[in-house]
C-alpha positions in Angstrom: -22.5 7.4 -17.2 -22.5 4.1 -18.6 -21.7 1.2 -15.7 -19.7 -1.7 -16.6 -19.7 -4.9 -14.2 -16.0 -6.2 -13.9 -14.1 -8.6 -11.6 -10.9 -8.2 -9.4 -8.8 -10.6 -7.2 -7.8 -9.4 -4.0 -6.0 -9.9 -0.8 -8.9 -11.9 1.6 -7.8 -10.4 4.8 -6.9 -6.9 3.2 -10.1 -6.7 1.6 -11.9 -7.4 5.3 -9.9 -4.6 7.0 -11.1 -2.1 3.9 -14.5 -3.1 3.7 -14.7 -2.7 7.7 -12.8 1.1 7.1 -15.0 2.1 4.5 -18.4 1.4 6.6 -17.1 3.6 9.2 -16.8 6.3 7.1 -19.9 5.4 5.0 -18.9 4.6 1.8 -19.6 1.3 -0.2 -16.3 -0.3 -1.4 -18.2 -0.2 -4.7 -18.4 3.7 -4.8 -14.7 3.8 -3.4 -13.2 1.6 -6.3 -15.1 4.4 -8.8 -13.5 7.2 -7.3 -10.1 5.5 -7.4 -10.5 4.8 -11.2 -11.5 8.7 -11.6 -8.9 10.0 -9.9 -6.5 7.8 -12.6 -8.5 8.9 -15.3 -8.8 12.2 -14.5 -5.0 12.9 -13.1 -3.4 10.4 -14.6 -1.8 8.7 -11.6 -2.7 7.1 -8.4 -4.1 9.2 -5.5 -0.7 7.8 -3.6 2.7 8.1 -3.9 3.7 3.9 -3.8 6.5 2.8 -1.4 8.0 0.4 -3.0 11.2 -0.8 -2.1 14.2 -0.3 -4.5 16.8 -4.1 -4.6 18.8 -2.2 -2.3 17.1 -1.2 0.1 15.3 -5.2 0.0 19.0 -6.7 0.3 19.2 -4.4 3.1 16.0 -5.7 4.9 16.9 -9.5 4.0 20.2 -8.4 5.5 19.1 -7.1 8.9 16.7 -10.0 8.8 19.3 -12.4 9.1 21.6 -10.4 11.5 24.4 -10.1 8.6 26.5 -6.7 8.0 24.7 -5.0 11.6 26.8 -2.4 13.1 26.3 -1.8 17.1 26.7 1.6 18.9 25.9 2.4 22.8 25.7 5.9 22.1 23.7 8.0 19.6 27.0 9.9 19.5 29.0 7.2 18.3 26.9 6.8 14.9 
């Protein structure tokens, strides 16, 4: 299999915390980027299902985030 070197930007202190989980399970980030890209090219998606927020479920955070449209209950039954 022919290698190809190539370059990517990422997250500083993401990268850190996946370096540091790969070692503990003994693989080199290196091997674990080339089994991500097989499992794209062989499936033709991502080994994940993303959770990505839709724009109404973000209004809904920026919402709560700023205590706007909150609804309070003292009971579980009350909901």
């Amino acid at each position: 299999m022919e290698k190809e070197k190539t370059t990517f930007r990422l997250d500083a202190a993401a990268r850190r915390k996946a370096y540091e989980g790969l070692y503990q399970i003994d693989i080199k980030p290196n091997d674990a980027v080339n089994m991500f890209m097989h499992y794209i090219a062989t499936f033709g998606e991502l080994p994940f299902k993303p959770n990505i927020p839709n724009k109404e479920t973000l209004e809904t955070f920026k919402k709560t985030d700023e205590d706007q449209d909150l609804t309070h209950h003292n009971r579980v039954s009350d909901i």
